[in-house]
Structure formats: C-alpha cells, structure tokens
C-alpha positions as CSV (number, residue, x, y, z in Angstrom):
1,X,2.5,29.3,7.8
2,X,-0.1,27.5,8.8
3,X,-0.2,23.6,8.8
4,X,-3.4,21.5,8.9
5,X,-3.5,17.7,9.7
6,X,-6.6,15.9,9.5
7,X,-8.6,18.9,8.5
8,X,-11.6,17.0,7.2
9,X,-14.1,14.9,9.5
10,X,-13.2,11.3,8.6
11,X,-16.7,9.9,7.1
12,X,-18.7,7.3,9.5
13,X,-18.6,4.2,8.8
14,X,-17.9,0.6,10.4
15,X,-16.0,0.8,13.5
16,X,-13.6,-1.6,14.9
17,X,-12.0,-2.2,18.4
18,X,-8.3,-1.7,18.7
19,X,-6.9,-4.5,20.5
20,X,-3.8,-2.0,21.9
21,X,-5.9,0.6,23.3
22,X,-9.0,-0.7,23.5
23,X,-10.8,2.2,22.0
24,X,-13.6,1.8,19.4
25,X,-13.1,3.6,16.4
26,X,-13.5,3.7,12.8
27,X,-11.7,1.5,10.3
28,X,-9.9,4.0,8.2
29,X,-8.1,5.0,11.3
30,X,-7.0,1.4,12.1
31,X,-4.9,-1.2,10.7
32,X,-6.1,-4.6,10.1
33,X,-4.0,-7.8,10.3
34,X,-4.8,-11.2,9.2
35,X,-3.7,-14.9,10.4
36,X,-1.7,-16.2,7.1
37,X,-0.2,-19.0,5.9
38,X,2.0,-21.0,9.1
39,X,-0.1,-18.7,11.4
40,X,2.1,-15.6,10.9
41,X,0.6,-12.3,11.2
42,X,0.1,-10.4,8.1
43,X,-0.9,-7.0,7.9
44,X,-3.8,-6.1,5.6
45,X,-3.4,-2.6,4.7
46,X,-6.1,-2.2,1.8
47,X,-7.9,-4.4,3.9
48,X,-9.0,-7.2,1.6
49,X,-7.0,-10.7,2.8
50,X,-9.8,-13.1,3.7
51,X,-10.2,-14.4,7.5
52,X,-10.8,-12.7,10.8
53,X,-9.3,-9.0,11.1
54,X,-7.6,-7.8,14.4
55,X,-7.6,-4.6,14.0
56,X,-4.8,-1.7,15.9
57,X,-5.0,2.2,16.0
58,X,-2.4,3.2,12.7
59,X,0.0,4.3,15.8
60,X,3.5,3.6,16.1
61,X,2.8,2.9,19.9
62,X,-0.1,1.3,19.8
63,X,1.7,-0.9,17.0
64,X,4.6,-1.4,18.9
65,X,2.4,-2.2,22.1
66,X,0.6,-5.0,20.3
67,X,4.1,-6.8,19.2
68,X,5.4,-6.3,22.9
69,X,2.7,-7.4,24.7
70,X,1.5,-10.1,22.8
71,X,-1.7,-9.2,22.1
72,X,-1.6,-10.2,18.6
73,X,-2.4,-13.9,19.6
74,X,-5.2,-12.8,22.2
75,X,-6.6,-11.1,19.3
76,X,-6.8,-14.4,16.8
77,X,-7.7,-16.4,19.8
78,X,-4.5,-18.8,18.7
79,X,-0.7,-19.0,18.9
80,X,0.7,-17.1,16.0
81,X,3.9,-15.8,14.8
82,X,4.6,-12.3,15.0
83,X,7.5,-11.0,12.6
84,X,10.3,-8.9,14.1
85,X,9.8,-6.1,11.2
86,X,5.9,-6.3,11.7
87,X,5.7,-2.9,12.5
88,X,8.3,-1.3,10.0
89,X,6.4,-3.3,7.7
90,X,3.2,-1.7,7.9
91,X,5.0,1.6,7.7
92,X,6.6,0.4,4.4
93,X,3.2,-0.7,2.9
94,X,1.2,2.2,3.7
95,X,3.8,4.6,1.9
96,X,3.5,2.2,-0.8
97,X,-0.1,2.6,-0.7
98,X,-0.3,6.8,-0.4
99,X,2.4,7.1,-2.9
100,X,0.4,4.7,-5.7
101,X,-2.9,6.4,-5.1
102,X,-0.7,10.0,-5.6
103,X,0.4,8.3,-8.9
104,X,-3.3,7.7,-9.8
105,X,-4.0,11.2,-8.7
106,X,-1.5,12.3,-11.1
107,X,-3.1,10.1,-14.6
108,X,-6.5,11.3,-13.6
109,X,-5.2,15.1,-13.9
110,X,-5.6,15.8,-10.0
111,X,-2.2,16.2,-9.0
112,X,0.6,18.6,-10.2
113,X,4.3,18.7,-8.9
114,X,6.8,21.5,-8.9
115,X,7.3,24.5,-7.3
116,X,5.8,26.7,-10.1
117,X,2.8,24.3,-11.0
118,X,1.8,23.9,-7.3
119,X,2.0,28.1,-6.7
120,X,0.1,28.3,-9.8
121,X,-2.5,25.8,-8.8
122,X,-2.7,27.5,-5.1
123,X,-3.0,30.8,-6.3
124,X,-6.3,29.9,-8.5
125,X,-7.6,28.5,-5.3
126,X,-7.9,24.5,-7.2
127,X,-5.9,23.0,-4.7
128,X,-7.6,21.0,-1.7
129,X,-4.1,19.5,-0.3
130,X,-0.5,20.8,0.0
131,X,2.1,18.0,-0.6
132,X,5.7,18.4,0.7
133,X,8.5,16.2,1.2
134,X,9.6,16.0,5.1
135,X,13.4,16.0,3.4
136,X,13.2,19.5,1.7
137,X,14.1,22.9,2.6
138,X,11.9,24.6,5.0
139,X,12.5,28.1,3.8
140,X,11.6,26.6,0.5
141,X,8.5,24.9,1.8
142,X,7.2,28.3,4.2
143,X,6.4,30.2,0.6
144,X,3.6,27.6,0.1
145,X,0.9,27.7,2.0
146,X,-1.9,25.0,2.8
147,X,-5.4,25.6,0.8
148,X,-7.6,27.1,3.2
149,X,-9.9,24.5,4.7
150,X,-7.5,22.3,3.2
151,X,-5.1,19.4,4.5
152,X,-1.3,19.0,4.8
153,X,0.5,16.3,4.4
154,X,4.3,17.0,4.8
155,X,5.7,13.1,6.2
156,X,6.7,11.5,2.3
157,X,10.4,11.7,1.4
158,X,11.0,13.7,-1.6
159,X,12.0,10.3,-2.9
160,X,8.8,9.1,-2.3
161,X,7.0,12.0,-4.1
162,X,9.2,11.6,-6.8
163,X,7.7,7.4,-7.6
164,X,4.7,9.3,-7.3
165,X,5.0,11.8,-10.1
166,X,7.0,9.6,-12.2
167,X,10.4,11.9,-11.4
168,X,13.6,11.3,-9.1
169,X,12.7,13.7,-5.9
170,X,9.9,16.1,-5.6
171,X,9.4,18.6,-2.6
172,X,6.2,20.1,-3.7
173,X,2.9,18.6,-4.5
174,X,-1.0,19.4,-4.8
175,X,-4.3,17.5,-5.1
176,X,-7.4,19.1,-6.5
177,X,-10.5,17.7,-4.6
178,X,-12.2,15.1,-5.7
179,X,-11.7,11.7,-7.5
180,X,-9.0,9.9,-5.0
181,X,-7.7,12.7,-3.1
182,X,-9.9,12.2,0.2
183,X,-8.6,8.3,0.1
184,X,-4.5,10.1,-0.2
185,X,-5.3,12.0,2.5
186,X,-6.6,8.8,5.1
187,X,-4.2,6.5,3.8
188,X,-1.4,10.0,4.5
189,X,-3.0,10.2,8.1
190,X,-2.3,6.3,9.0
191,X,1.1,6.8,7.9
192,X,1.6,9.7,10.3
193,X,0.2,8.0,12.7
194,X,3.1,4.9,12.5
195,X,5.9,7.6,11.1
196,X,6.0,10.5,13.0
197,X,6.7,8.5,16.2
198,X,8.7,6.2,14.8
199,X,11.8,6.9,17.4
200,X,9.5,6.7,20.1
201,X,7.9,4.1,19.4
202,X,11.6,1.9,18.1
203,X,13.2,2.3,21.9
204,X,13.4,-1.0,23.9
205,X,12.4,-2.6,21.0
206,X,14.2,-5.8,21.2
207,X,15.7,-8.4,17.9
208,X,15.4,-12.2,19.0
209,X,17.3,-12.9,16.1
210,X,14.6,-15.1,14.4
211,X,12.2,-14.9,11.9
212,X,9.9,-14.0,14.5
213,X,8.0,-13.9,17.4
214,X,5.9,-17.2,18.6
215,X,3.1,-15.7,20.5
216,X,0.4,-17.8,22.4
C-alpha cells in the first residue's frame, strides 16, 4: 500500500531563516520561539506570542542542534534560558495542536473515525487524507489505502486519535478536503518532522539537572 507524506505543495508564503541549518524556508515548515518572561525560551507553535521570532526547521535534529549548540541565545541576540524539555515540549504542543484542529474537523462534519466509516468514505472517493494511529495493527491498517493524490499521516497514537474524535483509542481516520484539513495536514508534517526522529535526535542528549540551560 502505498503511503504519501507531504503530498501537497506547501502554499508560498513568508519565509524565515532557520538558525540550525541555516536554510531559508517557509514558516509553516519552521517552528518559531519567543524570549518570555525571565528570558526563557518559549516555543510559539501557533505562532502568535508577541516579540522577535527565532525560528528552527520542525526537525528533531535541527531542534536538538539549536539546544546543544547554543544557538538559541545567538538568535535573540541575549543570554537566555533554554529549558531541558524544550524540545519534547514542542513535540507535546504540536500533537496538541494537530489533534484539536482533527477535533474541529470532526464538529465541522469533515472527519469520520472507524474502520467501517473511513472504508465507506474511501470507497466514495470523499476522502483527501488517511489517518492511522502509529500504535495499531499493520495488517489492520494495509486494507486501507491512502486517497489517490491524497496525504498520510500515520505518527498520532491511537490515544491521540481517540481525544480527537471524542473516544478512548482510534486507529483509523479520514479528512474530506476542505475547511481545516490542509492546516491538519502542515501542523501533522511539523510533527513528523520532531517525532519520527525522535531516538536519533534524544542520544547524547545530556540532563544538567536544572531547570535549564543559561545560554549567552
């Protein structure tokens, strides 16, 4: 079965510079951060805090880069403090974030959950995204097939599904097109980026114990 990622051309729009890679590239690809209260870094997933963003790629490495090397305080131009769960903290925020715009997705009449419904809603070709928890079966998951020309997104926990749709656990999901279901599937793609290297990018990571780091 076929599995499709970021099968859409993200839109163009205002692009930022990544202060990990250095690469320019557009903000829905990025996370921002802000300097907050006692000069600790907060990030800003929706992207709305007031002050001066510094902005890295939504990737675990690039994440974990920006904690190690300091760059954090390079970026704000001042010492800052860094917390030691920064990065495990935008991961937690941004499944917040995909799981609450599924939820609105679901009171709008876009999203349906269950085996049967989501077949149903393939079959009559209404479907635009395939949604299936990364914690279910795989011969369960390989009868379902993503919507051709559609997207994927298989990194939510069947726990997280289930706050989405209101249940315990789901495994299967689908979006019709339209309404918020291009905005699930950017804010899905950030969280790939920072989930699915998540081991990777946690080696060598180091705890100094505190509440955090004092970069600068």
């Amino acid at each position: 079965m076929g599995r499709g990622g970021d099968s859409k051309d993200r839109s163009d729009g205002p692009e930022r510079k990544c202060i990990a890679t250095g690469e320019v590239q557009p903000k829905n690809g990025l996370i921002r951060f802000v300097v907050g209260p006692d000069a600790q870094i907060v990030p800003d997933i929706a992207g709305k805090l007031p002050g001066r963003g510094i902005y890295v790629a939504a990737d675990r490495a690039a994440l974990d880069k920006a904690v190690k090397k300091k760059l954090f305080a390079r970026g704000a131009k001042q010492s800052v403090q860094v917390p030691d769960d920064l990065v495990e903290e935008v991961e937690r925020q941004l499944a917040r974030r995909v799981v609450d715009l599924i939820a609105l997705s679901r009171k709008g009449g876009r999203a349906v959950a269950g085996y049967e419904k989501v077949k149903n809603m393939l079959a009559l070709e209404e479907a635009d995204v395939l949604i299936q928890a990364v914690d279910g079966s795989g011969r369960g998951k390989s009868k379902l097939s993503t919507p051709h020309f559609g997207t994927y997104i298989g990194w939510l926990t069947s726990d997280e599904l289930g706050l989405a749709f209101g249940r315990q656990t789901v495994i299967h999901g689908a979006l019709a097109s339209g309404g918020l279901t291009q905005r699930v599937v950017e804010e899905a793609n950030r969280l790939r980026g920072v989930r699915e290297n998540r081991v990777a990018g946690a080696t060598g990571r180091e705890n100094d114990g505190g509440k955090g780091r004092r970069e600068g």
